[in-house]
Steps between C-alpha positions, in 0.01 A plus 500: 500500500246532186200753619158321550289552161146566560227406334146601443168377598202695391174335680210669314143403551349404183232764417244421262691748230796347512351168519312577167843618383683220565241287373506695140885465489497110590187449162753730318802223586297205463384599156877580357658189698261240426352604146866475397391115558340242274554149342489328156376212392611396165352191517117287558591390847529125495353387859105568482366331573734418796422290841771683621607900410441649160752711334261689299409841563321543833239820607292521771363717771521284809147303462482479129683389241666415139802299340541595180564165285492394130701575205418789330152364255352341827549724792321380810468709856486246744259599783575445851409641844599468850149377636498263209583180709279140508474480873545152712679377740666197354780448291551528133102623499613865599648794368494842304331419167565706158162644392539501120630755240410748224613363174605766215576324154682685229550197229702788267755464791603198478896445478502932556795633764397535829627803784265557795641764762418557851508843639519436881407855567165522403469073483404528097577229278544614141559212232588517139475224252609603141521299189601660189277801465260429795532646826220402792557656831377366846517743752358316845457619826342366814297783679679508863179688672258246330485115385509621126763419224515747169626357190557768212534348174606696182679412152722670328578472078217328450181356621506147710192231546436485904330245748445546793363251787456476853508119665438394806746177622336166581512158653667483828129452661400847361226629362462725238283730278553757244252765315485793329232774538473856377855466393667418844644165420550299831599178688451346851733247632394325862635223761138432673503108503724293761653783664554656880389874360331590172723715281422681144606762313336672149630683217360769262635649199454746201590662208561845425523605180357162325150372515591134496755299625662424155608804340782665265717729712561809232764717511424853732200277650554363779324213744463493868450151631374599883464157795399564821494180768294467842508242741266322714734677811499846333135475411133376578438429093817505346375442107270828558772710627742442274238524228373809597868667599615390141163665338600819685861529370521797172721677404510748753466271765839345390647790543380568886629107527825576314570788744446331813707209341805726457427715849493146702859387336642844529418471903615138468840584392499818738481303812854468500824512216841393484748639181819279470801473278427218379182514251474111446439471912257795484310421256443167661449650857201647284379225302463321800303741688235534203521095515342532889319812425309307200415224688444578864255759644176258583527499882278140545719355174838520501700363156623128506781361423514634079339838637153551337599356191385153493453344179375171545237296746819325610729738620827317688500483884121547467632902398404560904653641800802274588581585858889371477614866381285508133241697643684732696782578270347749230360770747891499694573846213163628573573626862777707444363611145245670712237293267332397796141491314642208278685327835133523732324174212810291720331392838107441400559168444752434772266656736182262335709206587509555854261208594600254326836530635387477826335220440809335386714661745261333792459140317833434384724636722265574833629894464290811531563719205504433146694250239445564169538289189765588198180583284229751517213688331300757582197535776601244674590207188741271558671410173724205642245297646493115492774499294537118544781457187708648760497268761692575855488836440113569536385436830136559605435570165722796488848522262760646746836311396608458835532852487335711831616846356248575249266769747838624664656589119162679462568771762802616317281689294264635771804587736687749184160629404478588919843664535447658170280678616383455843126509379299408836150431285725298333625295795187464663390268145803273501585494878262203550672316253845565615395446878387176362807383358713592855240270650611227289858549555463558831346131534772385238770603612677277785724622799819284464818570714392878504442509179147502265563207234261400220473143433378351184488808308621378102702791393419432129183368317526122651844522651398277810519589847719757522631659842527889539402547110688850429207681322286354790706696756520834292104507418385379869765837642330718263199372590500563872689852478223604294212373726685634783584856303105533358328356869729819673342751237162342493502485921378139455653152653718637731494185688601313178863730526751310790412160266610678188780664624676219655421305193650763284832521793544096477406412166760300381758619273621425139688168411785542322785290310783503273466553094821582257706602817229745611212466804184523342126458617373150548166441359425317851657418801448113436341393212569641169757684520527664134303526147641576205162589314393779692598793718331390847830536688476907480126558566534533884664799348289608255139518478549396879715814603708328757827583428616867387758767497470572900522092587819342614853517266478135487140443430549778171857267427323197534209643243723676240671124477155321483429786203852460334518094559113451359500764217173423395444863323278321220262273670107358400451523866715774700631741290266769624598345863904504409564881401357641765629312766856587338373875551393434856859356626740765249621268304696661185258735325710515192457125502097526561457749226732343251258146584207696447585631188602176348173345686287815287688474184515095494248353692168696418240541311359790327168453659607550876543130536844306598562318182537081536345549812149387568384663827348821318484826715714395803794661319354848441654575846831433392673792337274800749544324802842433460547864357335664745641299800851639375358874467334496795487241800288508840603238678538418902370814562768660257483724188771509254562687206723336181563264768592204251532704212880574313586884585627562115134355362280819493104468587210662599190363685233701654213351757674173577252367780753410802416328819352694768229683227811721301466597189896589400635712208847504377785551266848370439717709255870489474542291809323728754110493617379801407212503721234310692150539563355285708052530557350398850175366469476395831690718712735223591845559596768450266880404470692506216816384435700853417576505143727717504719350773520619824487852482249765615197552447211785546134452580279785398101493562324749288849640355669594865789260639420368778736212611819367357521110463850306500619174411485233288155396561254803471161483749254750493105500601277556206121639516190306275548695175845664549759521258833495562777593244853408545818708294878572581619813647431845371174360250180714568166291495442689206832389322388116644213496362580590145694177522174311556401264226155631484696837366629336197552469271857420487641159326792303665778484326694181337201312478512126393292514184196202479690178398420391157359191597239675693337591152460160393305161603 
């Protein structure tokens, strides 16, 4: 009989040294992992203007900001921001709008090489354009503590003729004016006339280093071209602020603004890192963070569909909110990436459409609760309205494609941002909405031979009257074990909890059939019973969460077949859908990571975007959710550790958010976990699956063992604040926590080096 091996748990509270420790080692990681991290452009991009996603080079800081476009002698920064939107509620009259751009003209470039390269780490963009012996640099940067862009121009070899213009867009019922006084140079671009709310937004811009706007850029003398943008949300006169923060902006100034710039991205990357073998998967796990983290921090203005960069007055799908999964699918990473500032922009509009789906809830279907449409804006705007060239599918003036899923796929997001983190202030914002939508299915629903059914219920945009539509039954689930799990912890509608729980106990089950000799998912029970074009059939698994490692052997069979049979790893629709609901059932994880490398390597773009796919920032979940998910998965009340991750692939990750408000830290090397930390926000208890098997292990509270835990499942109470570190046998806490990766640095070894193609457009 092999002896027992124990293992060690050191639970240490976190004291504010050690806290400010730990936080100094984690900005010490993030700077060598992710400044190891850039892209290349070696060509003008060639979609920009574009009603759908650019592929030029993108910066922002969550409300404002710039797509680089042009060829290298006419350069234009295409303005944009969040709150930028003309605001109605009808169809094809609403949607974000682009503001306008800063033009920079170098006529000596013309036909000169172009290179621009993004640094992720400190979200500069530095281009060089060089023909034969002229060199102009462009070094650009959008401030991310203030709605400011800096544009540093300088030649080298010889001297260069420079314009330089700011230009507001127009038509589209817009008005416009432009002026220049005292040298701020500005524009104002408004949506006033014909509208549900007024909406504006003005620019101001100068030069540093050159007294006019033409100019010849001189070797060793360079030009600062400094915008700043208000809006009529942001601000009570817009043109005068933004005049009067421009004004303000020398030299020294910059340099305050350049600091806080580089102190917000260090925290940014801080929040929470991963280091992998692979460096073509990393560096995309990266670039897609700085995607979300450029383009999402206004909490009443979430990014549409193409993030913040909208480059035309006629973006496609109105650029909105699309309800379907659009919407919800670029904040999925942002949960477990701890980037909860850049997830919070998510529910202000769902929340803002509240009434309106009640109304349609009560006149359409004679339900309490809410239906929503497929489309919608922000504060309230419904983008889809009255869209009569679609016929059946609007009803009541509303676009819904038969579909009644649209505010249940919505509470995905609320319910991981909940068990994320458990955040009670939190819960008491969204519960109203997500009591709302239990109401409706509670109505909806009908009691059938013991069973809850849903009738007429199309599965797919316009698939008909479907029976028991599979998504339907995931999202409706999640819906009521969230209502029923935030009501408990709120102490509110405990009358509303026998309903819910015999809905959840009798809720019909998942239709099934046969597909290449396999059972696999059926889309719905009757009705459609499979689509080829998208990946519908597995999101009852995933963003719905109702299938996992703890459900039944035949329920994770009967989804590893649906993954294997469908094999839709490259999808416009459900790619970011697909990988992680291979995670969430175990299928092969040499098979998911081999998929994702060829989906990083082959089917994206250097900008952050999915290339030949039009739906903009819904992807930028992809590669970290998937990644993390594999590192590190709460689910059903579960932890795991390299769950779905191969034990010879090394990695590191360090404050994974997990379900029930963990922040987790780990390391695989040569086939072993070399430790786990695991961060209790909330004092909740945990269990984690052991990692290292079944054997012993050792709880210590302030350094002193206190209890001995067995078996393969480890549970333990935690404390709000406590940290908890995990190690094998005979490892002091001291030894464990050298082996943190805030302790760095320390490289893995046999790293996968960037693929080539990652350097080129």
């Amino acid at each position: 009989m092999k002896r027992a091996v124990a293992l060690l748990v050191c639970m240490i509270p976190v004291e504010p040294a050690l806290a400010a420790q730990e936080d100094r080692g984690m900005r010490d990681e993030a700077r060598r992992i992710v400044s190891r991290h850039r892209t290349v452009f070696t060509n003008p991009p060639r979609r920009i203007p574009s009603r759908t996603q650019t592929d030029a080079p993108l910066l922002g800081n969550g409300d404002m900001a710039v797509a680089l476009g042009g060829p290298p002698e006419a350069q234009r920064l295409w303005l944009c921001k969040n709150d930028f939107w003309r605001l109605k509620s009808k169809y094809n009259t609403s949607g974000p709008r682009v503001f306008g751009g800063i033009d920079v003209n170098i006529p000596d470039l013309k036909g000169a090489d172009y290179r621009v390269e993004q640094s992720l780490f400190d979200a500069v963009t530095q281009a060089t354009f060089t023909k034969g012996d002229l060199t102009v640099k462009m070094r650009a940067w959008v401030a991310a503590t203030e709605n400011v862009v800096v544009v540093r121009l300088s030649a080298e070899g010889r001297t260069a003729d420079v314009s330089v213009g700011l230009a507001p867009a127009t038509g589209g019922g817009s008005d416009h004016e432009t002026g220049s006084t005292d040298g701020v140079h500005w524009a104002v671009r408004t949506f006033v006339s014909d509208v549900d709310i007024p909406s504006g937004a003005a620019a101001a811009m100068r030069l540093l280093g050159a007294d006019a706007l033409s100019f010849t850029l001189q070797p060793g003398k360079p030009v600062t071209v400094i915008a700043a943008m208000r809006s009529v949300f942001k601000s009570k006169a817009p043109l005068a602020d933004a005049r009067h923060l421009v004004a303000g902006l020398d030299g020294a100034r910059l340099k305050d603004l350049w600091q806080a710039h580089t102190a917000w991205w260090l925290g940014f990357w801080a929040k929470s890192l991963v280091e992998l073998d692979d460096r073509a998967i990393e560096q995309r796990y990266y670039l897609s963070n700085y995607v979300m983290g450029s383009c999402s921090r206004d909490p009443e203005f979430p990014p549409g569909i193409f993030g913040t960069w909208v480059t035309t007055d006629s973006p496609a799908w109105a650029g909105d909110y699309h309800l379907n999964y659009n919407h919800m699918a670029p904040f999925y990473a942002l949960y477990s990436s701890n980037h909860i500032e850049q997830a919070d922009p998510y529910h202000a509009p769902v929340l803002a459409s509240i009434e309106r789906g009640r109304w349609y809830a009560r006149n359409i279907l004679n339900c309490r609760g809410i239906l929503l449409p497929v489309g919608i804006g922000p504060k309230g705007i419904e983008t889809t309205r009255d869209c009569l060239r679609h016929g059946a599918n609007v009803v009541k003036g509303g676009l819904f494609y038969g579909q009644k899923s649209n505010a249940a796929y919505c509470v995905v997001n609320l319910s991981m941002r909940w068990y994320l983190t458990y955040d009670k202030a939190y819960a008491k914002t969204v519960y109203p909405f997500v009591r709302e939508v239990a109401d409706f299915w509670e109505d909806y629903l009908k009691l059938e031979d013991g069973r809850y059914v849903i009738h007429k219920d199309a599965v797919h945009e316009g698939s008909g009257e479907n029976f028991n539509s599979i998504v339907s039954l995931g999202l409706a689930r999640n819906a009521f074990e969230t209502a029923l799990d935030m009501s408990r912890e709120l102490g509110v509608d405990p009358g509303c909890h026998k309903k819910w729980r015999h809905i959840l106990e009798h809720l019909s089950g998942f239709a099934t059939q046969e597909m290449g000799g396999k059972t696999v998912f059926r889309y719905t029970e009757r009705g459609t019973p499979w689509v080829r074009g998208n990946t519908l059939g597995i999101q009852h698994i995933y963003p719905a969460g109702a299938i996992g490692l703890d459900s039944e052997p035949t329920l994770l069979r009967i989804s590893r077949n649906t993954i294997e049979v469908m094999g839709r790893w490259v999808d416009n629709n459900g790619s970011n859908s697909f990988f992680p609901a291979a995670v969430r059932v175990g299928y092969d994880p040499n098979v998911i990571l081999k998929q994702l490398r060829d989906y990083v390597t082959r089917h994206c773009q250097m900008n952050g975007f999915a290339a030949h796919n039009p739906h903009g920032i819904e992807n930028c979940s992809t590669v970290p959710n998937t990644v993390n998910m594999m590192l590190c998965m709460g689910h059903q009340n579960v932890l795991r550790v390299f769950g779905v991750w191969p034990r010879d692939r090394r990695a590191r990750f360090a404050s994974i958010r997990a379900e029930g408000a963990f922040l987790v830290s780990s390391e695989l090397a040569d086939g072993q976990v070399r430790y786990v930390m695991i961060r209790s926000e909330r004092g909740r208890p945990c269990t984690l699956v052991n990692p290292w098997g079944g054997k012993a292990v050792v709880l210590h509270r302030s350094g002193k063992p206190s209890e001995t835990i067995r078996g393969e499942r480890l549970k333990f109470a935690t404390s709000v604040g406590e940290q908890m570190l995990l190690g094998p046998a005979g490892t002091s806490a001291a030894e464990l926590r050298s082996r943190l990766v805030p302790a760095g640095p320390r490289r893995l070894g046999g790293c996968q080096e960037l693929h080539p193609d990652l350097t080129q457009m």
